[in-house]
N, C-alpha and C positions, 0 to 999 in steps of 0.2 A: 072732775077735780079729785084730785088723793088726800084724804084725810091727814090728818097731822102726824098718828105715827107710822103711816106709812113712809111719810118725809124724813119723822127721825129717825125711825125701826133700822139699826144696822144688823137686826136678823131676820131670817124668815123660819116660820115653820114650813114644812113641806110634806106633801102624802105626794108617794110616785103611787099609782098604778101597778098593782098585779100584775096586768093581763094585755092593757098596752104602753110598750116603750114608749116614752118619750111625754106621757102623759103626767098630768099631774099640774093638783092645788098646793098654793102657797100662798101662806100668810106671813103680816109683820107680825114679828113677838120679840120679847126682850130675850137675854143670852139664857135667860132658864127655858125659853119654850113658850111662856104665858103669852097668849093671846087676848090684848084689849079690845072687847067685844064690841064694847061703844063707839072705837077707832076706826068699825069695818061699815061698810054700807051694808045693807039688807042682802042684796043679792051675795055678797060677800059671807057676812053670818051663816046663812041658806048653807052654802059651799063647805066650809067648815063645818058645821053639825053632821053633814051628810057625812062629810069622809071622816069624822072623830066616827060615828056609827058605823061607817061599813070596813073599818080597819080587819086586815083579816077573810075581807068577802070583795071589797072592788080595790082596796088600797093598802099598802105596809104602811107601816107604824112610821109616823111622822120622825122627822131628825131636823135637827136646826143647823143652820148653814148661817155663814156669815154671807151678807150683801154683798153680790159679788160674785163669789165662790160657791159655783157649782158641784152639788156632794157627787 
């Protein structure tokens, strides 16, 4: 089941991948970028801490995308 703001979220944060195309975490967050942490399931949280940490070593630096629209 999807949390609530992932139903309302019309954005996502996103980390692509360094190292392989096509790869890559996405989160809901509002149009600033902020991710409601309470909004994500555990395994989700997990995912996001990892890639805010290896920004620079497994992933670039997140950019927000509208729902939808792939950056």
């Amino acid at each position: 089941m999807r949390s609530s703001i992932e139903v309302e979220s019309a954005c996502r944060l996103t980390f692509r991948s360094i190292y392989n195309e096509g790869r890559a975490l996405s989160f809901p967050c509002d149009s600033q970028g902020d991710v409601l942490l309470d909004g994500l399931s555990e395994r989700a949280r997990t995912n996001y801490f990892f890639a805010r940490t290896t920004v620079g070593r497994e992933f670039l630096f997140p950019v927000v995308e509208e729902r939808g629209r792939p950056g």
